[in-house]
N, C-alpha and C positions, 0 to 999 in steps of 0.2 A: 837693236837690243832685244833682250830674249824675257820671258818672260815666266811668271810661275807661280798656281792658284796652290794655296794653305787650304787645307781640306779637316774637319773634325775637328775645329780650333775650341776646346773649353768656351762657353760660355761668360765665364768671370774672364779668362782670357782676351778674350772678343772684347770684353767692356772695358778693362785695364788699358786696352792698346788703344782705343778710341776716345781715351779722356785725357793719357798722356798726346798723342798727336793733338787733341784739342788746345792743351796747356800752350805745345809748341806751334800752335795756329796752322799745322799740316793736315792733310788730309790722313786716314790713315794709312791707306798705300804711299804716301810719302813716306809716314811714320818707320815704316817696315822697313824699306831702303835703306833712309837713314839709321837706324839699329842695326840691319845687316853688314852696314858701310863700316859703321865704328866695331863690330862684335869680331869683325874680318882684316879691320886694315892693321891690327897687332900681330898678323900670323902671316909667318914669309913662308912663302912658295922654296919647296924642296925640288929638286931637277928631278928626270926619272930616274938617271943614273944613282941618283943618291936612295933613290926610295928602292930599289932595285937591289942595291948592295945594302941596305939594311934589314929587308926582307929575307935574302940571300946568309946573310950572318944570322937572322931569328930562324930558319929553318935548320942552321948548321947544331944550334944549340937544341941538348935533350931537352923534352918538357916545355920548351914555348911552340907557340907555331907562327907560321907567318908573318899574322898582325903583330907579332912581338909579345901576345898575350901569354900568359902560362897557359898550362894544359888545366882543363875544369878539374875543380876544385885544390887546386893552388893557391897559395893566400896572394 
């Protein structure tokens, strides 16, 4: 399994995640996991092919670019 240090985390940040993991009797690296586990497991994985041809359609279009964004200052 891989792993991954949170760096510059707010202060109030730090202490909100540490009283919630305490509520839920977890450590707070549990905590995190578990947040990440639930924040992540609503969002389905797109193929490359798919993220490829949508990319492929946002570039074809005037005034967005790539990510699909408009061009700055677009509403």
């Amino acid at each position: 399994m891989g792993g991954i240090s949170v760096r510059n985390l707010d202060d109030d940040l730090l202490a909100r995640l540490k009283r919630r993991a305490a509520r839920h009797g977890r450590s707070a690296e549990a905590e995190v996991r578990t947040i990440l586990r639930h924040a992540l497991s609503g969002e389905s994985e797109r193929s490359f092919d798919d993220l490829s041809a949508a990319r492929a359609g946002a570039e074809r279009r005037p005034g967005t670019h790539a990510s699909g964004n408009t061009a700055a200052g677009d509403p």
